[in-house]
C-alpha positions in Angstrom: -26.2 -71.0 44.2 -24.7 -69.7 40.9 -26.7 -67.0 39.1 -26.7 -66.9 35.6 -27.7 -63.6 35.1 -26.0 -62.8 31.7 -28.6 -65.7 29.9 -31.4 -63.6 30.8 -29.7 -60.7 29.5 -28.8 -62.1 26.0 -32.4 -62.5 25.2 -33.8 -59.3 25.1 -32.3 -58.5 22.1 -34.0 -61.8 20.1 -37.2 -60.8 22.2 -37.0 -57.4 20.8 -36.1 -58.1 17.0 -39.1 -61.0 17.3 -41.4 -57.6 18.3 -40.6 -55.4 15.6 -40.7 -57.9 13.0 -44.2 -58.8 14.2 -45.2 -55.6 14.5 -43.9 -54.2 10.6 -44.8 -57.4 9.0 -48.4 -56.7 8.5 -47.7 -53.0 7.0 -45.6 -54.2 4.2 -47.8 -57.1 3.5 -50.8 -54.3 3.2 -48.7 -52.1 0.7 -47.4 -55.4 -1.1 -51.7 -56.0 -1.5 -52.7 -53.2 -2.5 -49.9 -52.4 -5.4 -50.2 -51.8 -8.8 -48.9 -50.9 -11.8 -46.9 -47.6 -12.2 -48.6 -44.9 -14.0 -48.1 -41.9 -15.5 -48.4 -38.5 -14.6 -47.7 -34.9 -16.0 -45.5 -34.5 -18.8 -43.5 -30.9 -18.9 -41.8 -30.6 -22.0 -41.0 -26.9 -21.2 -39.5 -28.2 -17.8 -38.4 -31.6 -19.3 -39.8 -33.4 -16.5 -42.4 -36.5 -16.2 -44.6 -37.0 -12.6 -43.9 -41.1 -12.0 -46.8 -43.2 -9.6 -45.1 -45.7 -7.6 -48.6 -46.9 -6.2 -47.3 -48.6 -3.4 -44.0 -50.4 -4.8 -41.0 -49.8 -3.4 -39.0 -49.4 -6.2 -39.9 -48.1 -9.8 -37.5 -49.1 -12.5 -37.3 -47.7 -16.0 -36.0 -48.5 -19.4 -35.4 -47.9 -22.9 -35.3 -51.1 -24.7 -37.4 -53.3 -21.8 -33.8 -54.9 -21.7 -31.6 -53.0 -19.5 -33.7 -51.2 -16.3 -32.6 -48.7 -14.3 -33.8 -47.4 -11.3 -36.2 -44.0 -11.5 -34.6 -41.3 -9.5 -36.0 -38.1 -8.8 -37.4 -35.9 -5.8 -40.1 -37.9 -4.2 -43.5 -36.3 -2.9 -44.5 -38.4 -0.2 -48.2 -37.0 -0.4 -48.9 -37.8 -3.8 -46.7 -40.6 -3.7 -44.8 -39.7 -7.1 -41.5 -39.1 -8.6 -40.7 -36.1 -10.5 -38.4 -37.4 -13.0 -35.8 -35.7 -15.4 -36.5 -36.5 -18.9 -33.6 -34.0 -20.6 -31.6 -36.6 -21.5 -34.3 -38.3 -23.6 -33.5 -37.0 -27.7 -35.7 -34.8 -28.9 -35.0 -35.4 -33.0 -37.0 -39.0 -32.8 -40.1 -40.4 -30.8 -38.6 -42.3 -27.9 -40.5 -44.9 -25.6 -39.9 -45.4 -22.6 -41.0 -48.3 -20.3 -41.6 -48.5 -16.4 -42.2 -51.2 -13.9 -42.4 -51.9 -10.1 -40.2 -54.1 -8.0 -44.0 -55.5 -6.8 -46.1 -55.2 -10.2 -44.3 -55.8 -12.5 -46.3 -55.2 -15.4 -45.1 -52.6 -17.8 -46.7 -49.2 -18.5 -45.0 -47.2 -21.7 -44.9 -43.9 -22.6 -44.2 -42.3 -26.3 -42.2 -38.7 -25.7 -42.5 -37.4 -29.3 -40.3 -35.9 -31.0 -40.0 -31.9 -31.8 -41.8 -30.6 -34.9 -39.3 -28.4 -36.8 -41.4 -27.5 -39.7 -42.5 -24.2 -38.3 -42.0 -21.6 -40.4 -42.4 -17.7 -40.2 -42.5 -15.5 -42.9 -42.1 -11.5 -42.3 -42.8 -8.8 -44.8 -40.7 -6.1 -44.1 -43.1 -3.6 -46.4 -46.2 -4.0 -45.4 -45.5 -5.4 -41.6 -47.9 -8.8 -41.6 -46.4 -12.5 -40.7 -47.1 -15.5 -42.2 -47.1 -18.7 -40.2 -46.5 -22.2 -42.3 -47.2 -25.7 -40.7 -48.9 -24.0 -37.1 -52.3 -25.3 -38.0 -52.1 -27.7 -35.4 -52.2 -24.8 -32.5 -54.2 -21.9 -31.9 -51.7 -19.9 -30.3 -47.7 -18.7 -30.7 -45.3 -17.4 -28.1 -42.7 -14.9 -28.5 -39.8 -12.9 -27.0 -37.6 -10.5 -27.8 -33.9 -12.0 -28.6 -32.4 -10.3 -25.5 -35.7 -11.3 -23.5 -36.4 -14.7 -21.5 -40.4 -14.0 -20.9 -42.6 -16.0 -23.6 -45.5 -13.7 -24.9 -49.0 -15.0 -26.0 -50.8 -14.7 -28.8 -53.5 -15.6 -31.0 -52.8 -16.9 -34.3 -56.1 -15.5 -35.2 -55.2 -12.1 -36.7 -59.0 -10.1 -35.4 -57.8 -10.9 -31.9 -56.8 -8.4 -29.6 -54.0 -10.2 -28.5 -52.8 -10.4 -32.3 -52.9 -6.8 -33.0 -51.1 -6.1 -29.6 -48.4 -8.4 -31.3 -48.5 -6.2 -34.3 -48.7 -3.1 -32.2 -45.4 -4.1 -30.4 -43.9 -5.0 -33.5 -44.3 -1.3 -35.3 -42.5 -0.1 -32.3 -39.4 -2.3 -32.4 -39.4 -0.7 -36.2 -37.8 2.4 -35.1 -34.4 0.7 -34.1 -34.7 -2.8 -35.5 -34.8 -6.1 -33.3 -34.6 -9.5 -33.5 -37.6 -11.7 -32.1 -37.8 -15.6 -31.3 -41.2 -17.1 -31.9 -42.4 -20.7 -31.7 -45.9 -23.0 -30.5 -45.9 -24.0 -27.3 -46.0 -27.5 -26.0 -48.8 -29.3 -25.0 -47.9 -31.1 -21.6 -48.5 -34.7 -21.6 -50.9 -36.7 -19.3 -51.7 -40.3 -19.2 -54.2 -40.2 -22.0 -52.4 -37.8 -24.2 -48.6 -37.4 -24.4 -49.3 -33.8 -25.9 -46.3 -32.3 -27.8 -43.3 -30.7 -27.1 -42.3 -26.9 -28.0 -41.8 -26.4 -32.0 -38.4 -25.3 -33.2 -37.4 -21.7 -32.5 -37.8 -18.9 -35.3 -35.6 -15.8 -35.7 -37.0 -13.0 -37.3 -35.8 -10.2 -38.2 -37.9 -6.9 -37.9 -36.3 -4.5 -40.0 -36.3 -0.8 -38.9 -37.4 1.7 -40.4 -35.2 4.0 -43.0 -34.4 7.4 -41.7 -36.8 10.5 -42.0 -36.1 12.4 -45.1 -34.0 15.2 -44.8 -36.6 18.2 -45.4 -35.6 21.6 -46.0 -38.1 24.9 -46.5 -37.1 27.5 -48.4 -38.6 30.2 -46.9 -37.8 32.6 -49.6 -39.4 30.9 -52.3 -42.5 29.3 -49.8 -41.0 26.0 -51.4 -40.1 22.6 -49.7 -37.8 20.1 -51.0 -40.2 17.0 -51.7 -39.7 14.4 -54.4 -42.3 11.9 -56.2 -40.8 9.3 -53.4 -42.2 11.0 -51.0 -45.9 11.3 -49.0 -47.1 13.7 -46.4 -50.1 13.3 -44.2 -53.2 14.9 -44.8 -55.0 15.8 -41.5 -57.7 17.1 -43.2 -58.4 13.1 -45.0 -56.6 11.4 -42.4 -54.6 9.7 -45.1 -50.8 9.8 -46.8 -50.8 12.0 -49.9 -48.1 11.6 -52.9 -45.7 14.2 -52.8 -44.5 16.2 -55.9 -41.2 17.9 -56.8 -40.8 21.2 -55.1 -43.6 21.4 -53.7 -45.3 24.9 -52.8 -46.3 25.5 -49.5 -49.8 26.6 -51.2 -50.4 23.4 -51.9 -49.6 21.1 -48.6 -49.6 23.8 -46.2 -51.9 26.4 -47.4 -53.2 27.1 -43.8 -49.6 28.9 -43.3 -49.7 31.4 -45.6 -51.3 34.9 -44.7 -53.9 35.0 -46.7 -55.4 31.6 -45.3 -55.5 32.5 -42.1 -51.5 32.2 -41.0 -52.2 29.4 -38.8 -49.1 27.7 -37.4 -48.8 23.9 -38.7 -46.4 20.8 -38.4 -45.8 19.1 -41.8 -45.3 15.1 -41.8 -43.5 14.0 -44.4 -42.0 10.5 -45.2 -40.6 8.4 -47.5 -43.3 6.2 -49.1 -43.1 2.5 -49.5 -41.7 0.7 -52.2 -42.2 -2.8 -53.4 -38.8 -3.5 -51.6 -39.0 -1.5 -48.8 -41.7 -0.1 -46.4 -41.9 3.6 -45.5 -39.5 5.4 -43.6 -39.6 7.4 -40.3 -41.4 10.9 -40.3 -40.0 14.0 -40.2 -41.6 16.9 -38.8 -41.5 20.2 -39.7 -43.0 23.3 -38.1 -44.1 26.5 -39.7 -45.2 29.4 -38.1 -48.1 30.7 -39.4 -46.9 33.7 -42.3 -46.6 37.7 -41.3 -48.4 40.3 -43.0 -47.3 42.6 -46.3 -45.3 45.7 -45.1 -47.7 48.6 -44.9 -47.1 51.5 -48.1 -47.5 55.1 -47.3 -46.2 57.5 -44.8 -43.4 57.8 -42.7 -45.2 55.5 -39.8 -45.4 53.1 -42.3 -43.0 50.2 -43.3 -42.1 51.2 -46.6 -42.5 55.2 -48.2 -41.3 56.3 -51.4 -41.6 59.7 -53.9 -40.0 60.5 -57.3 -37.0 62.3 -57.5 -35.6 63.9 -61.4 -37.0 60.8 -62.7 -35.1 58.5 -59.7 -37.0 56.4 -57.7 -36.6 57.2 -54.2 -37.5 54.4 -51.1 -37.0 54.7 -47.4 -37.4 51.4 -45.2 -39.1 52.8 -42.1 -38.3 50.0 -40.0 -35.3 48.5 -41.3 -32.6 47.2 -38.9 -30.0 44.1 -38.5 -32.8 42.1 -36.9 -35.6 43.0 -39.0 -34.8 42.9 -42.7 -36.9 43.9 -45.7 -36.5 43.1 -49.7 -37.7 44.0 -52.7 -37.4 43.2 -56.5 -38.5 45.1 -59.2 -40.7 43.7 -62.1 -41.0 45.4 -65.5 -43.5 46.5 -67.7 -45.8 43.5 -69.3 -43.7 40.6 -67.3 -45.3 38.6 -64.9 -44.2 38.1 -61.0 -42.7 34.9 -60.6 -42.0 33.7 -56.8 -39.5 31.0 -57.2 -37.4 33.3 -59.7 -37.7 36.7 -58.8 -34.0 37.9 -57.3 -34.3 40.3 -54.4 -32.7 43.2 -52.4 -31.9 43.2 -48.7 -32.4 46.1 -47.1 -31.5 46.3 -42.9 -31.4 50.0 -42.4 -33.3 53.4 -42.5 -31.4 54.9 -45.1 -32.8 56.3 -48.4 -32.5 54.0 -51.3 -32.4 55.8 -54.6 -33.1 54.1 -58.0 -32.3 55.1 -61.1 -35.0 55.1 -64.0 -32.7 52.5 -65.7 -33.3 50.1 -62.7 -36.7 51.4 -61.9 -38.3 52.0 -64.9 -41.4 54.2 -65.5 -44.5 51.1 -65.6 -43.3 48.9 -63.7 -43.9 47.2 -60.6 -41.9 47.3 -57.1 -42.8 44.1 -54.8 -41.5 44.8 -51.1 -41.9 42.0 -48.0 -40.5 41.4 -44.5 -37.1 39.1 -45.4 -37.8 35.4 -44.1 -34.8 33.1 -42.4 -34.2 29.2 -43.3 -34.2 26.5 -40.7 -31.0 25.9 -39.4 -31.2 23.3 -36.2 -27.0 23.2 -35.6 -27.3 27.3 -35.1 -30.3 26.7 -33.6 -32.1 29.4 -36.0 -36.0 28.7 -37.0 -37.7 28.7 -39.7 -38.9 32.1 -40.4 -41.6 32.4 -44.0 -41.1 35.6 -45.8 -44.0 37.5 -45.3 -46.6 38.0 -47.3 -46.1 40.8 -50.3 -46.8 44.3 -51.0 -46.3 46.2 -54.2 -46.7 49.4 -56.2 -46.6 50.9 -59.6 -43.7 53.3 -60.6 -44.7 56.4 -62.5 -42.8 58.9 -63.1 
């Protein structure tokens, strides 16, 4: 008897296709039950992208105009069951809605993306270093970053915060070279309830650096230093910036120097004060050793001994030399001493000076001191002050 073994054969494949449909039917039939409409998720407007609920459709469509639907494409989390969906492409200059649907509910959920706000403004004054923020009511807080930076900073629109003197902190450092900052309010990311709002428009501002530090000079023959009226100097004694003078005496902002205050050393700080253009400049600093003592009158183990000689004044510098220089200048009878005009002598050796009674009068009055040297930073030479002054009457 014939066997028709090949009929038995051909039915497995119907038997097995009858199994799996039996066996899959009742899943999709549970997940077509139990759909509903898409929702809404997370909207990142700083990563332009909007979490999309499929709950339990298959396929999640999308549109503009509720016309023309697309299919929603995006990475798919499996767990959460939700799409991560660009939104880049969606214009930022006007609200735009957009509209969703399932391939099982097909009810439509909408969404508003608003549009940026581009009113911001920020104001900076360059004098006095404060900022003014126009149409940022709606936010408590800015972010900012250095133009050459990609890391948003924080802060406080309320200017008692800490976070909001930091800001100003940082921003009197970037005075010294100058910089150029970006600041604008964050977004507020969107949820189902609340679409929140995306980043504002960007601000550049500039921060202006700071003018140079004055150039200041010391005379130290005339214990004078170059000020002006447009200058300050700090007062450590006040804590606070003094208005400067022309020419000012070192008696007068440095008094501490000078011999008979004590010769203390100090460091002067002196700037250019601000205008109502222009804030003030960088500091410059100057240091002063504290002043050296009169030159000692009398014998020879002295610094300066002198006699008459037929009517001729006769002076011998004990301790004259290259390196250690001595002056004097002579005053006549009934005028007055006068610092910042009197002309003097250098003297830098031991030899005997001898005056005639033309230039050294009987009466008057011989004023001898240690010579001082001027600052001069490209021969690398400090500032030496003149020493403090010594004097005697001629009489013959």
């Amino acid at each position: 008897m014939k066997k028709h073994t090949l009929k038995y054969i051909g039915l497995l494949p119907v038997i097995m296709l009858i199994l799996l449909i039996s066996g899959t039917a009742p899943l999709h039939r549970a997940e077509a039950e139990t759909a509903a409409a898409v929702a809404i998720g997370e909207i990142n407007y700083e990563e332009l992208t909007m979490q999309i609920y499929n709950n339990n459709n298959s396929v999640v469509y999308y549109s503009v105009d509720e016309s023309n639907w697309f299919e929603v494409e995006g990475a798919y989390n499996s767990s959460t069951k939700a799409y991560t969906m660009d939104i880049s492409w969606v214009s930022a200059s006007a609200d735009t809605t957009l509209y969703f649907k399932g391939d099982v509910v097909t009810s439509i959920t909408s969404v508003v993306l608003p549009m940026q706000d581009t009113s911001l403004k920020v104001t900076y004054n360059k004098v006095d270093g404060s900022f003014t923020f126009t149409n940022a009511d709606a936010s408590a807080v800015f972010v900012w970053r250095k133009i050459t930076d990609y890391s948003w900073n924080t802060v406080s629109l309320d200017e008692t915060s800490a976070s909001y003197k930091s800001f100003l902190n940082v921003m009197e450092l970037l005075r010294t070279k100058g910089a150029k900052i970006i600041i604008r309010i964050p977004q507020i990311a969107g949820t189902a309830s609340n679409v929140g709002s995306r980043p504002s428009k960007e601000v550049t501002v500039t921060i202006t650096a700071r003018a140079e530090q004055p150039s200041i000079r010391v005379n130290s023959s005339k214990l004078t230093i170059n000020t002006s009226s447009a200058m300050e100097y700090y007062d450590s004694t006040t804590a606070s910036w003094i208005d400067c003078t022309k020419s000012m005496l070192l008696s007068e902002i440095a008094p501490k120097a000078l011999y008979a205050n004590g010769a203390i050393d100090a460091t002067l700080m002196i700037r250019t004060a601000a205008t109502t253009k222009a804030t003030y400049s960088k500091t410059a600093y100057i240091k002063i050793k504290g002043q050296r003592s009169a030159p000692e009158i009398g014998d020879n183990s002295k610094d300066v001994t002198y006699y008459y000689m037929n009517k001729k004044l006769v002076m011998l510098f004990n301790k004259a030399s290259a390196t250690n220089v001595y002056e004097y200048t002579i005053v006549k009878s009934g005028a007055s001493f006068n610092l910042s005009s009197a002309r003097w002598t250098s003297v830098s050796s031991t030899k005997l000076l001898t005056l005639s009674n033309g230039a050294a009068p009987d009466g008057c009055t011989v004023y001898v001191r240690k010579k001082g040297t001027d600052a001069n930073s490209s021969k690398n030479v400090e500032l030496v002050l003149s020493s403090a002054i010594s004097n005697f009457a001629v009489d013959y």
